[in-house]
C-alpha positions as CSV (number, residue, x, y, z in Angstrom):
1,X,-98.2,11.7,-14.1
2,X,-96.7,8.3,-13.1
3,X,-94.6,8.4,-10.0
4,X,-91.5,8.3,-10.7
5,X,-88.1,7.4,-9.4
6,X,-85.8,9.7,-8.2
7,X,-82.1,10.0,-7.1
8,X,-81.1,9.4,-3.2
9,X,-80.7,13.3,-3.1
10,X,-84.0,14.2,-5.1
11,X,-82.4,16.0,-7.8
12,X,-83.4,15.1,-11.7
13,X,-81.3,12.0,-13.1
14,X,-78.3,13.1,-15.5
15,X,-78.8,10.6,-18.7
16,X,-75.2,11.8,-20.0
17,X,-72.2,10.6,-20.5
18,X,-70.9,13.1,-17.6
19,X,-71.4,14.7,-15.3
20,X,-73.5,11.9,-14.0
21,X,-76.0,11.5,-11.3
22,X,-74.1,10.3,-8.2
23,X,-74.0,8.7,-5.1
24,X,-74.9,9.8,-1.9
25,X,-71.5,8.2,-0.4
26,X,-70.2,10.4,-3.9
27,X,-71.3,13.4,-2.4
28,X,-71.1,13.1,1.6
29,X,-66.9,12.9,1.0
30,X,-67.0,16.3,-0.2
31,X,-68.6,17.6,3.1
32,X,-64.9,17.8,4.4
33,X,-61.7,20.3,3.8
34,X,-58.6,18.5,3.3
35,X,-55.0,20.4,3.3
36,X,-53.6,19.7,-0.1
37,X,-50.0,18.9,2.0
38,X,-51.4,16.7,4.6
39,X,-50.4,13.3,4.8
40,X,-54.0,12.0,4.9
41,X,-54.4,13.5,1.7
42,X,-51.3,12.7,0.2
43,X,-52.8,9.0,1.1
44,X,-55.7,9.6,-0.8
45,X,-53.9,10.5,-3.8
46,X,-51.4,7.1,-3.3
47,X,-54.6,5.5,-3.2
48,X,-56.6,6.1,-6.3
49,X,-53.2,6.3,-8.1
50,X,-52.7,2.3,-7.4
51,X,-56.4,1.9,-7.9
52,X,-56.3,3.1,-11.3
53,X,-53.5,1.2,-12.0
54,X,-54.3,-2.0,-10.9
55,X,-58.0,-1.5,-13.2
56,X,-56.0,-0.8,-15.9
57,X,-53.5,-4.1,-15.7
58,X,-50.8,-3.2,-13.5
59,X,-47.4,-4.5,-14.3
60,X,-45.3,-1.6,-15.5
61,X,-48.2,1.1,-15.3
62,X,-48.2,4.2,-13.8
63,X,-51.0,6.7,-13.1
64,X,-50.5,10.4,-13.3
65,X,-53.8,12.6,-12.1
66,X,-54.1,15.8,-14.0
67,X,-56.3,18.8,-13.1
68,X,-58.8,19.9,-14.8
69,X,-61.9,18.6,-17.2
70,X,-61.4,15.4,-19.4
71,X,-60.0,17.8,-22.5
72,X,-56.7,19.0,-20.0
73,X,-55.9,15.6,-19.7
74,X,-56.1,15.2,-23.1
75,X,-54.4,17.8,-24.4
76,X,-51.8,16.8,-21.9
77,X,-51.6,13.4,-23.2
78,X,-51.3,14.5,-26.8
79,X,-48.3,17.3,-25.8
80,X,-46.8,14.9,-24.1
81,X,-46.3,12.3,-25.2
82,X,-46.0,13.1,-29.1
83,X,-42.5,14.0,-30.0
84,X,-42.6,17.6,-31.6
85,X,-41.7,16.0,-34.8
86,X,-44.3,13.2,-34.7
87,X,-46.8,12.8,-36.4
88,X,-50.7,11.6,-35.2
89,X,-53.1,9.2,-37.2
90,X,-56.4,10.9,-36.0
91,X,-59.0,8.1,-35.9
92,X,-62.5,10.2,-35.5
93,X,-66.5,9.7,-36.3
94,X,-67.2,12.3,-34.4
95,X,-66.9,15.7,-32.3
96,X,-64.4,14.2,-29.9
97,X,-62.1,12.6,-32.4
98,X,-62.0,16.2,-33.9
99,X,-61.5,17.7,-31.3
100,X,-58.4,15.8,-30.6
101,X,-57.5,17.2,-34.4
102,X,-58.2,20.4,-33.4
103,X,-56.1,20.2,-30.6
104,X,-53.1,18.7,-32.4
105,X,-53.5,22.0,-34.6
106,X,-52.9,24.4,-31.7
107,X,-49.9,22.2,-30.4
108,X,-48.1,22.2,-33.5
109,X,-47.7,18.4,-34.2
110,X,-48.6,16.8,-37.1
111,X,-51.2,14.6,-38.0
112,X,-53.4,13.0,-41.0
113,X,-56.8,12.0,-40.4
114,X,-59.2,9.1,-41.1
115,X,-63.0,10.8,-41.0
116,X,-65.8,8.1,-40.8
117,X,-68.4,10.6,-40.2
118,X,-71.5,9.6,-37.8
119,X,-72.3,6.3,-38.2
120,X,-69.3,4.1,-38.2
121,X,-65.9,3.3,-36.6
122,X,-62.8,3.0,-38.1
123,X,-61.7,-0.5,-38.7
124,X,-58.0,-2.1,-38.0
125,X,-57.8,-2.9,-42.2
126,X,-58.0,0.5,-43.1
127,X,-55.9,1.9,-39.7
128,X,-53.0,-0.8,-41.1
129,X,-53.1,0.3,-45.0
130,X,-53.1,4.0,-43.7
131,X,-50.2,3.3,-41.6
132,X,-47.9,1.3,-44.5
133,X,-48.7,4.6,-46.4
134,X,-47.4,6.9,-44.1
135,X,-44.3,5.9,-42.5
136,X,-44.1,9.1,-41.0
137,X,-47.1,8.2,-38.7
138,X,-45.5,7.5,-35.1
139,X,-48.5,7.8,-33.1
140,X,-52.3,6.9,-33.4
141,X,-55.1,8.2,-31.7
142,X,-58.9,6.8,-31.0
143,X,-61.9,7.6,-28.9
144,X,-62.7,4.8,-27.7
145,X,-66.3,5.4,-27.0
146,X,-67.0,8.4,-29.2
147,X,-70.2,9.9,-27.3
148,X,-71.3,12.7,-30.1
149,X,-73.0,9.6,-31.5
150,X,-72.4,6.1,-28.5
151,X,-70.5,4.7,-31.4
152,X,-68.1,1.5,-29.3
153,X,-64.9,1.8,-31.3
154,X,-63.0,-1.8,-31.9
155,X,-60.3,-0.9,-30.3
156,X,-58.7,-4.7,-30.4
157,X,-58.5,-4.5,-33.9
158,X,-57.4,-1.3,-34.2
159,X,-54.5,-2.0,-31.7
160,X,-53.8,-5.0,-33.5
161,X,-52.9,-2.9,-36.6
162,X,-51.0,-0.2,-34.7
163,X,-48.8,-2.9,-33.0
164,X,-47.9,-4.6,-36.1
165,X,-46.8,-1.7,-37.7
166,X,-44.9,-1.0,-35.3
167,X,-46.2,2.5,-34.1
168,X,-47.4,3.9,-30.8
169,X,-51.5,4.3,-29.7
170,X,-52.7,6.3,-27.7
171,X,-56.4,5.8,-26.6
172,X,-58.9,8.7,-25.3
173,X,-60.9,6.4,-23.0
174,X,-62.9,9.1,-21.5
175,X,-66.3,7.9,-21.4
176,X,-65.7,3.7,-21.5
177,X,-62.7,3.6,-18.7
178,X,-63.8,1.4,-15.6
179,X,-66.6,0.0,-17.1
180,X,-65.4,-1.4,-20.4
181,X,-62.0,-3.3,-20.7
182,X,-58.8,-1.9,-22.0
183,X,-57.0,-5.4,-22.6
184,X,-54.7,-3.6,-25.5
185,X,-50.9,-2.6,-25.3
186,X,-51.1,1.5,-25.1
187,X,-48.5,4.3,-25.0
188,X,-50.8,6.2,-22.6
189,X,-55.0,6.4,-22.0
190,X,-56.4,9.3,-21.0
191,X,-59.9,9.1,-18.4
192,X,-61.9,11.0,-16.2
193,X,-63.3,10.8,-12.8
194,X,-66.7,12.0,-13.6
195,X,-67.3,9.4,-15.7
196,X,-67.4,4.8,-15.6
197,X,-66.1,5.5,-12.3
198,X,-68.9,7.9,-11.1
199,X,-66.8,11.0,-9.5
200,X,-67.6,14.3,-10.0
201,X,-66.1,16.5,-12.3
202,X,-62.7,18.5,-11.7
203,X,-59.6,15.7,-13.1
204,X,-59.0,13.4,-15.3
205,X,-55.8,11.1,-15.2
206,X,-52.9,9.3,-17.5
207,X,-52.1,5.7,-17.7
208,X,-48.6,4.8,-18.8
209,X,-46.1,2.4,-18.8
210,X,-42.9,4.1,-17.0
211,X,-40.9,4.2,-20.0
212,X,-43.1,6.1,-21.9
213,X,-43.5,8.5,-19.4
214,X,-39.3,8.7,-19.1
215,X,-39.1,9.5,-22.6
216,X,-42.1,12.0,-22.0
217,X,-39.4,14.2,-20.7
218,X,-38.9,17.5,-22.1
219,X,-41.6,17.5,-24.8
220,X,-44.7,19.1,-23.2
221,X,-45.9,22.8,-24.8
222,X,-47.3,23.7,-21.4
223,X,-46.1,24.1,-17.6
224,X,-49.3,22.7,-15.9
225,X,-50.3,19.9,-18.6
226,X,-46.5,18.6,-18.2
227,X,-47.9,14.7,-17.7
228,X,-43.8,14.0,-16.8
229,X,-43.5,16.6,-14.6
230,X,-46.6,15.9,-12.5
231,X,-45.7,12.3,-12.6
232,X,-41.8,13.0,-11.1
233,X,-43.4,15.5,-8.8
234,X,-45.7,13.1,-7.1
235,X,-43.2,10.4,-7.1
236,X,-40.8,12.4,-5.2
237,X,-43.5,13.9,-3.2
238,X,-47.0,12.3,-3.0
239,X,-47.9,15.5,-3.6
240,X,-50.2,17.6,-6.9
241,X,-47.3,20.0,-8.4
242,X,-50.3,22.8,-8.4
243,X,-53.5,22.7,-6.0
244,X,-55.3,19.7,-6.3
245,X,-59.3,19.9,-6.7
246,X,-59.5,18.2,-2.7
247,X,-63.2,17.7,-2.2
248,X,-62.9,16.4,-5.8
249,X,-60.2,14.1,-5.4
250,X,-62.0,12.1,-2.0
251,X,-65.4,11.7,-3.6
252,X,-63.3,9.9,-6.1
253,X,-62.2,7.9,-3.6
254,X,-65.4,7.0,-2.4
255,X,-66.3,6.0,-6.0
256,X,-63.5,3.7,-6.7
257,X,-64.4,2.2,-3.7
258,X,-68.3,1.5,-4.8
259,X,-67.1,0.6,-8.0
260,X,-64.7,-2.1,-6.4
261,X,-67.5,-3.3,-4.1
262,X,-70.0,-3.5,-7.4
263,X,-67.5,-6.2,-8.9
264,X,-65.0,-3.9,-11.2
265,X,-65.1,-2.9,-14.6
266,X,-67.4,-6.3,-15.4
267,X,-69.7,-5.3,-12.9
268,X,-69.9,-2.0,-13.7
269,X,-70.2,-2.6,-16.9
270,X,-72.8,-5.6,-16.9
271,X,-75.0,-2.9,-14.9
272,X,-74.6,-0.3,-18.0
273,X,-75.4,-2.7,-20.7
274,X,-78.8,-3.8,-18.8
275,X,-79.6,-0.1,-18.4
276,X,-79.0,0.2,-22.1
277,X,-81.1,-2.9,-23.2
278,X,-84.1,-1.7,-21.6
279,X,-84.0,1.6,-22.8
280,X,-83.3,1.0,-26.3
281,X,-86.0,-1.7,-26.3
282,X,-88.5,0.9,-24.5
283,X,-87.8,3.4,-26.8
284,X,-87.9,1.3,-29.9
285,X,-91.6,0.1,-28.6
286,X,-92.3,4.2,-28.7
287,X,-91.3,4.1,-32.3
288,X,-88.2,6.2,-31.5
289,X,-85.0,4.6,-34.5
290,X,-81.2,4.8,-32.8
291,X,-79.0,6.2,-35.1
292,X,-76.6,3.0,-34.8
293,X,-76.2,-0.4,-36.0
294,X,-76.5,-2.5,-32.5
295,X,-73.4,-4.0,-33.2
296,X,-71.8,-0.5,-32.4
297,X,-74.0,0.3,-30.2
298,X,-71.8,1.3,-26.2
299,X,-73.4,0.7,-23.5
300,X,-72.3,4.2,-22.2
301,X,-75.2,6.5,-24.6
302,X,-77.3,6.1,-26.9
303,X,-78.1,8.6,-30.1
304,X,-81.9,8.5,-31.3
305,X,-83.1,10.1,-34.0
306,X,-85.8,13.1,-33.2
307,X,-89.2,12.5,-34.5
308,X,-90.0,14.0,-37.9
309,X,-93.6,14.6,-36.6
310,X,-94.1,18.6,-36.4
311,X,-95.5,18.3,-33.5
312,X,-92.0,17.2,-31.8
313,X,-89.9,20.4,-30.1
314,X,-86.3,19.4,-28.7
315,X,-86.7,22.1,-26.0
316,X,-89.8,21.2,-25.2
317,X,-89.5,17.3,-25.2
318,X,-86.5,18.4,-23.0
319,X,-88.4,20.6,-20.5
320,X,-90.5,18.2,-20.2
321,X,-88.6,15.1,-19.7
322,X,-86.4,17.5,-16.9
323,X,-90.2,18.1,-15.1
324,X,-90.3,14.6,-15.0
325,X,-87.2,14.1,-13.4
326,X,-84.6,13.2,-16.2
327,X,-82.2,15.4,-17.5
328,X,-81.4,14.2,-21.6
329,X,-78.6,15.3,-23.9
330,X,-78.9,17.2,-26.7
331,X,-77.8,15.7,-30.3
332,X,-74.1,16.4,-31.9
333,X,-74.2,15.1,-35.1
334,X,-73.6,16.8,-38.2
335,X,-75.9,15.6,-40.9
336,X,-79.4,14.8,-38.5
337,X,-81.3,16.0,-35.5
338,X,-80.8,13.8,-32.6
339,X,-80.9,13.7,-29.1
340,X,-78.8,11.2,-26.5
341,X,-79.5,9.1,-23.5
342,X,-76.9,7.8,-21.2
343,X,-76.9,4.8,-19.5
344,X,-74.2,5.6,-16.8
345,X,-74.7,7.0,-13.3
346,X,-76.4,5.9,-10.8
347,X,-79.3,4.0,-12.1
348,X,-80.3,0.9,-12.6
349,X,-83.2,-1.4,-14.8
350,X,-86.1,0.4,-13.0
351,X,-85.0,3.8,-13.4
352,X,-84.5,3.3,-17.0
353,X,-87.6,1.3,-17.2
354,X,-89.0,5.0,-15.9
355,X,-86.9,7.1,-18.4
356,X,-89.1,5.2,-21.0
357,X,-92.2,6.0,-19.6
358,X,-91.7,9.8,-18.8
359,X,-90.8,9.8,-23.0
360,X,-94.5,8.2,-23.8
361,X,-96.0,10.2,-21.5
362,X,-93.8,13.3,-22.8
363,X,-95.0,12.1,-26.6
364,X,-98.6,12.8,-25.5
365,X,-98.2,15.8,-23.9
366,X,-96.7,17.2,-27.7
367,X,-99.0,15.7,-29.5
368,X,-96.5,13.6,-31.4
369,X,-98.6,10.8,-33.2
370,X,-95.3,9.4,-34.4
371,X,-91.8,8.6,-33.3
372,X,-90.8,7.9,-36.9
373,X,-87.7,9.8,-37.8
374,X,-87.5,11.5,-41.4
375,X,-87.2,9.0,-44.0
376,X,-84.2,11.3,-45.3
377,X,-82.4,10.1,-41.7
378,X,-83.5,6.5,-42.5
379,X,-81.7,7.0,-46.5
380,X,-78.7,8.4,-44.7
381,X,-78.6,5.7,-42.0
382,X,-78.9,2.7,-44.5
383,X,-76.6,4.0,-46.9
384,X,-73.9,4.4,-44.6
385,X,-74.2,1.4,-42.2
């Protein structure tokens, strides 16, 4: 076995779209206890707060932290800031722009959905003819990286045809936030830390302009995903409205700071697309096909067709790659097998460089003669794209 690379701490590399593998700074912040009340860590929060903001644009912009995994802060974001007599354009190709449908269900606001399956993002023509069909529509949504498949939704265009119609978007920015820009007027974007930004796991946060949030007021389904009531709260106070996720909350801080010190969203993301470039090129030499057009291609994950060799074994091509050090993603599409790469975390060229080895020297511990998908996925792939 080749040596291989591994992370500060020695653990296996997460190729996901988060949890990611982190920093060693990352992780040392969560060594301490912090009172929840304390001013130090009522600093903290003012902190990333104004961090956040400033990434995001500034001006008028406000950030309100929200415990709990990426889908709370969604959900808030959708219950709050939907009227109860709205009604959502659901822009999905994939599990997490159902998901936000699915979620619309349970809080009772209506919505109408454009569906563009696996391969391909919805486009601002069709976003603008839905939109003068419906006048009823007050709100759209979009993923803007949808990482079921790594599709890079074009979210200028899409914006473009929300604004001129008048109408309100709201973007799930969960996986592209801090290292892709957001340079599109929004009625709120939804992020996490334990993604771009390379926290851990345990909140994600809100970005709004104030008067969005003032009219927020009132409309949320829920006590604890109230995004108007946590934002009043910890205007008033500096403080959570419920216990904050501490240790949680200063690795963040640590990671806002690395990502500042790596050059911003431009750096960070400059970093992500050469860890994507080498790995799909790596992979393509092993005769592995991505299921994407590289002009959608994010430089966030990347979705590979499995191997229609019979030889080839997800869980075993998994176990394997994990002895080897890298931990892989399992596919979520509906129609093909797949499996998924990330390119965020800490890692860089050589470590990807690495991921590509450990999968030819995975191939030959299988058996697999061939990386070839099925020709069915290839049928599927060219008929669609």
């Amino acid at each position: 076995m080749t040596d291989l690379p591994r992370p500060e701490m020695g653990e296996p590399y997460l190729l996901t779209p988060g949890p990611l593998t982190t920093s060693a700074a990352v992780k040392h912040a969560m060594l301490r206890d912090w009172g929840s009340w304390d001013g130090a860590f009522r600093a903290v929060t003012a902190e990333i707060r104004a961090e956040l903001v400033a990434m995001a644009g500034g001006g008028d912009l406000e950030c309100v932290p929200m415990q709990g995994s990426g889908s709370f802060s969604v959900e808030a974001m959708l219950g709050s800031f939907v009227p109860r007599d709205g009604k959502v354009l659901v822009l999905s190709n994939g599990a997490y722009g159902m998901r936000i449908a699915t979620t619309l269900g349970y809080l009772g606001r209506a919505y109408t959905l454009i569906d563009k399956g696996d391969y391909l993002p919805p486009r601002g023509a069709e976003v603008a003819q839905a939109l003068a069909d419906d006048p009823a529509i007050t709100h759209v949504v979009v993923v803007h990286c949808e990482t079921s498949s790594g599709i890079l939704n074009p979210l200028d265009e899409i914006a473009t045809a929300v604004q001129k119609a008048g109408r309100k978007l709201l973007i799930d920015s969960m996986s592209a936030f801090g290292a892709i820009p957001v340079d599109v007027p929004f009625a709120a974007l939804v992020s996490s830390a334990n993604k771009c930004i390379e926290g851990v796991p345990g909140f994600g946060f809100i970005i709004a302009p104030r008067a969005e949030l003032e009219e927020a007021r009132g409309r949320s389904h829920s006590l604890s995903l109230d995004v108007h009531a946590q934002w009043a709260h910890m205007n008033k106070t500096g403080q959570w409205r419920f216990t904050p996720p501490t240790h949680v909350v200063v690795a963040f801080q640590a990671a806002l700071r690395a990502h500042k010190a790596e050059g911003g969203v431009a750096g960070r993301g400059a970093r992500y697309t050469r860890n994507r470039d080498v790995m799909v090129a790596g992979m393509r030499e092993l005769g592995f096909v991505p299921l994407l057009n590289d002009r959608w291609l994010s430089p966030i994950i990347v979705t590979f067709f499995c191997p229609a060799d019979p030889a080839f074994d997800f869980g075993r091509f998994y176990d394997l790659m994990k002895d080897k050090g890298f931990i892989i993603y399992p596919g979520k599409l509906t129609k093909v097998d797949s499996f998924r790469i990330g390119c965020i975390g800490q890692m860089d060229e050589p470590v990807m460089r690495a991921v590509v080895m450990a999968a030819k020297e995975t191939l030959a511990e299988l058996g697999v003669g061939s990386a070839a998908p099925p020709a069915a996925a290839l049928q599927e792939q060219a008929k669609l794209t």
